[in-house]
ZAMARGU-4260 file (C-alpha; in steps of 0.2 Angstrom, whole numbers, plus 5000, padded with zeros to 4 digits):
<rodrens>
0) 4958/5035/5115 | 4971/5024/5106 | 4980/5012/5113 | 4997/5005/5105 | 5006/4990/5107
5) 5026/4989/5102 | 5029/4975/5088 | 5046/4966/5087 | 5055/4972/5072 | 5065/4957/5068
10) 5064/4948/5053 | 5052/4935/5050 | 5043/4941/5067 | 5025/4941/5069 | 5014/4950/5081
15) 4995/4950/5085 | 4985/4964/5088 | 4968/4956/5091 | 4965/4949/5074 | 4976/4961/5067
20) 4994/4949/5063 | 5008/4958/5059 | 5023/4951/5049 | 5041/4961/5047 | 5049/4956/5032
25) 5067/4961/5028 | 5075/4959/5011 | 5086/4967/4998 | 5076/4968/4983 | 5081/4986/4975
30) 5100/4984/4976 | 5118/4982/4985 | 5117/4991/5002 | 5098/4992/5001 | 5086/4984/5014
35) 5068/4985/5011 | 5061/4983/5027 | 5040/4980/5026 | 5029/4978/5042 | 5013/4967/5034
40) 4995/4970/5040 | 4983/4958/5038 | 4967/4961/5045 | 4956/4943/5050 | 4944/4952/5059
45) 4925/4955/5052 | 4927/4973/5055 | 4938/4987/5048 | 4952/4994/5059 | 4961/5010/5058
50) 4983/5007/5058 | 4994/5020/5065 | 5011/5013/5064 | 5028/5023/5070 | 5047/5017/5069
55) 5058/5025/5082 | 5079/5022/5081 | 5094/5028/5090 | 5107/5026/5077 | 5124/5023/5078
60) 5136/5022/5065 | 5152/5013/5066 | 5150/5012/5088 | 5148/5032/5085 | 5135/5040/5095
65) 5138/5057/5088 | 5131/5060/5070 | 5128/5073/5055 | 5108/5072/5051 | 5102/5081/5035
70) 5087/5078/5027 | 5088/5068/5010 | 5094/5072/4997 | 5089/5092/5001 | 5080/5101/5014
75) 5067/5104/4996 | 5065/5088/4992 | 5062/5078/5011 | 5061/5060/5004 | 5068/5051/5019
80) 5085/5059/5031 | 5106/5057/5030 | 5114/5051/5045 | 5134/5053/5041 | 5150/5052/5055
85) 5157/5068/5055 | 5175/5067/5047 | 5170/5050/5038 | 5162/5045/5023 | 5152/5033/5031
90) 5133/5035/5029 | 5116/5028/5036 | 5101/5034/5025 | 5081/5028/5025 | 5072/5033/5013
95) 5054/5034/5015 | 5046/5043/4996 | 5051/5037/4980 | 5060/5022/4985 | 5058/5005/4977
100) 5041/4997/4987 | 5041/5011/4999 | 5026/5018/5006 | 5025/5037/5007 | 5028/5042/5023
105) 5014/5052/5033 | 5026/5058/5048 | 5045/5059/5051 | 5054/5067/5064 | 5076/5067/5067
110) 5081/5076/5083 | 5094/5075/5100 | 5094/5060/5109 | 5083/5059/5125 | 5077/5048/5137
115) 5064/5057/5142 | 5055/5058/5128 | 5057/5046/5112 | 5048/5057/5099 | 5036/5044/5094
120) 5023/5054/5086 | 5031/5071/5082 | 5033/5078/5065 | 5046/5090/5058 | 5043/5104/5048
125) 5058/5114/5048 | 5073/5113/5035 | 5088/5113/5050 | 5098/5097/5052 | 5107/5093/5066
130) 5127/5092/5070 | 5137/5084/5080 | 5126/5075/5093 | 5117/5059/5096 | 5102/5057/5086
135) 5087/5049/5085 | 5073/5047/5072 | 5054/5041/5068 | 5046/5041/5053 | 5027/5033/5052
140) 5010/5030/5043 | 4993/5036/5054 | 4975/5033/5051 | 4979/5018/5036 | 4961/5010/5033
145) 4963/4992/5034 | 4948/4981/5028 | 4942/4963/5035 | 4952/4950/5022 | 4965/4964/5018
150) 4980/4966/5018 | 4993/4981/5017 | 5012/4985/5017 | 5021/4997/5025 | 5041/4998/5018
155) 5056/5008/5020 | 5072/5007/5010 | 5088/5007/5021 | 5105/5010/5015 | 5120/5008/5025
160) 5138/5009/5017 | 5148/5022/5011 | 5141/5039/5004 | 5140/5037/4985 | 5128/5048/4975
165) 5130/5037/4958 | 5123/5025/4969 | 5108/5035/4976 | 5091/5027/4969 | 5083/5036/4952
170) 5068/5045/4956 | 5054/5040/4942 | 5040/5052/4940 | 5027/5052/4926 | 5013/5064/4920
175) 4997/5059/4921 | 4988/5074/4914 | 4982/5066/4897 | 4978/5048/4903 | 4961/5040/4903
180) 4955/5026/4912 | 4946/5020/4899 | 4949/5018/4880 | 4942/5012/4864 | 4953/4995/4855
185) 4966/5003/4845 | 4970/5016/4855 | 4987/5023/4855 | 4993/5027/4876 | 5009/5039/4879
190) 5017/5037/4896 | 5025/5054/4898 | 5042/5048/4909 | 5053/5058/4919 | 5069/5052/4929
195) 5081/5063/4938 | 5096/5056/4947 | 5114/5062/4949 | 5128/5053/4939 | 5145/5060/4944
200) 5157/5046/4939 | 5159/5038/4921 | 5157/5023/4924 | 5138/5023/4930 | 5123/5021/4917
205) 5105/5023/4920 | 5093/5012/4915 | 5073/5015/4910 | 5061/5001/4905 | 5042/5003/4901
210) 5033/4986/4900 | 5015/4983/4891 | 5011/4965/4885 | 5024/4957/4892 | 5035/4968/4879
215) 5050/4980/4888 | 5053/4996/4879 | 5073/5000/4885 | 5083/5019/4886 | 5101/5020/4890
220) 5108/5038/4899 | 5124/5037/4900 | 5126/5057/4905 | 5135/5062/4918 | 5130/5075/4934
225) 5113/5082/4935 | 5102/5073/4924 | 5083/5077/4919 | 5078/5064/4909 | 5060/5064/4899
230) 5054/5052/4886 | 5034/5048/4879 | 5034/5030/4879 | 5021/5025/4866 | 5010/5010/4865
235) 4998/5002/4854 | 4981/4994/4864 | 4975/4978/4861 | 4958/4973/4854 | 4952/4964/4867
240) 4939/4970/4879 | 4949/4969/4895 | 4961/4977/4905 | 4978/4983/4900 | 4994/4986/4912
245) 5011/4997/4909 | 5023/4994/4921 | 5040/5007/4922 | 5055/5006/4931 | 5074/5014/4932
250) 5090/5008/4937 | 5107/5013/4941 | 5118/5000/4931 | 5138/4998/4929 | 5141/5001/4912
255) 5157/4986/4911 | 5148/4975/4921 | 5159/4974/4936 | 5148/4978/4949 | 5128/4971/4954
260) 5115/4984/4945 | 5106/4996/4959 | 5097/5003/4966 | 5079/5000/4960 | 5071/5019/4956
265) 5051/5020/4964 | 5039/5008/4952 | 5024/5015/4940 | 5011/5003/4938 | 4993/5009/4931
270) 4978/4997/4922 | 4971/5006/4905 | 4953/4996/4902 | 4948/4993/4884 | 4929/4994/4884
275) 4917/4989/4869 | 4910/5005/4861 | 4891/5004/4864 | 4879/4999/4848 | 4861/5001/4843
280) 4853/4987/4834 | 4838/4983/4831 | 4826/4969/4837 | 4816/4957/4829 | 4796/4959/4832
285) 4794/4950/4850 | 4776/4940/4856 | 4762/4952/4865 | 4763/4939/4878 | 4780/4940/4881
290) 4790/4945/4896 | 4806/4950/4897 | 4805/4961/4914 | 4819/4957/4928 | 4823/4964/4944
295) 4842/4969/4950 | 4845/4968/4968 | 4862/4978/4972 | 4866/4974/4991 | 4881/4980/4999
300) 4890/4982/5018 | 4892/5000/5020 | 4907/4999/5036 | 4905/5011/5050 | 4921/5019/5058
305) 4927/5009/5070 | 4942/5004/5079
</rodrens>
């Protein structure tokens, strides 16, 4: 059976679950209009735990108990939900895939208000939205292994302002199908990069920038609607025995400068190690007498699932 405790959501709060502490941090790292809300897990016990963590809200926007909710940004592509005033532009949106430090979301759930019943744990699967009522919503992470010493993050972007779709995050996706883990020194890497996004007003710009060795590759798209955007980024590896990081990100960007840049697309991050190709030599006559045996104990904690 589990048992689950509410946690404050305000920021800076912390809360202890047994030697689980939990910290809420709020901040607006991607953007203008953007709150990154994380909750922060940090297990001090000496035994693994199992984290099921849900968010519930009843939302009003603007004192306005009776909303538009849509999935976003289509009923095809459920990264997070919409929540609009009907006959106003004003707009409430989280976004819980692809968002700047967002953690992919296991369960999320939008539906009619009730007291009853606040749809903590329920999941939905169908492509309706719902109009004209007062709504509610969850979204949620269940069965997160968390490790004694560790510590995870649970995010979700927030954006509250007026509806925008210049001003929607960039999606950043990357094809991993010809990447190794491990290569030779010398070795040339290509990140295959693909952005989408939807630029309907001229004077928005996006922005993509790969980073290896502290050195930014940057592409300018300055296309307007619909836009599909794929690039190989190419990089040369290092001689060093060691391990090598690339780092990609996009950006919506003002192209005269006269507003803030944002919002932050998702991040790529991924380690490329160079290993030391393995050689035969030959040895030098060594002493009958001699001897060179050693013994290798590996020990190691397997955990047992517990909670």
């Amino acid at each position: 059976m589990k048992l689950y405790k509410p946690i404050r959501g305000t920021e800076g709060s912390v809360s202890n679950l047994g030697n689980i502490k939990v910290t809420t941090n709020i901040s607006m790292p991607s953007g203008p209009y953007y709150l990154l809300i994380e909750w922060i897990f940090t297990n001090n016990d000496t035994e693994p735990h199992t984290i099921d963590l849900h968010t519930h809200a009843d939302v009003q926007i603007e004192n306005k108990q009776r909303t538009n909710v849509h999935w976003f940004p289509s009923a095809d592509d459920r990264k997070g939900i919409i929540m609009q005033n009907k006959g106003s532009n004003d707009s409430h949106i989280i976004i819980g895939k692809e968002g700047y430090h967002v953690t992919p979301y296991d369960i999320i759930y939008f539906g009619r208000f009730n007291k009853r019943n606040q749809y903590y744990f329920w999941n939905r699967t169908d492509s309706d939205s719902l109009l004209d009522h007062d709504a509610v919503y969850t979204i949620g992470w269940t069965n997160r292994r968390i490790y004694p010493g560790e510590q995870i993050k649970f995010g979700v972007l927030y954006h509250v302002n007026e509806f925008n779709v210049s001003k929607l995050p960039p999606s950043l996706f990357v094809d991993e199908s010809d990447l190794k883990t491990n290569y030779s020194s010398g070795d040339e890497i290509v990140i295959k990069v693909r952005v989408t996004n939807n630029l309907n007003i001229s004077k928005y710009g996006l922005r993509v920038n790969c980073t290896y060795q502290n050195k930014t590759e940057t592409y300018i798209i300055e296309e307007r609607g619909e836009i599909s955007w794929t690039h190989d980024f190419k990089f040369q590896l290092g001689n060093s025995i060691s391990k090598h990081s690339v780092y990609c990100i996009a950006q919506n960007f003002v192209i005269d400068g006269s507003e803030p840049d944002g919002p932050l697309s998702n991040e790529y991050k991924r380690d490329f190690n160079v290993n030391k190709a393995p050689c035969i030599s030959d040895e030098p006559d060594r002493p009958q007498n001699r001897n060179d045996g050693f013994l290798v104990l590996v020990m190691y904690l397997d955990y047992v699932g517990t909670r």
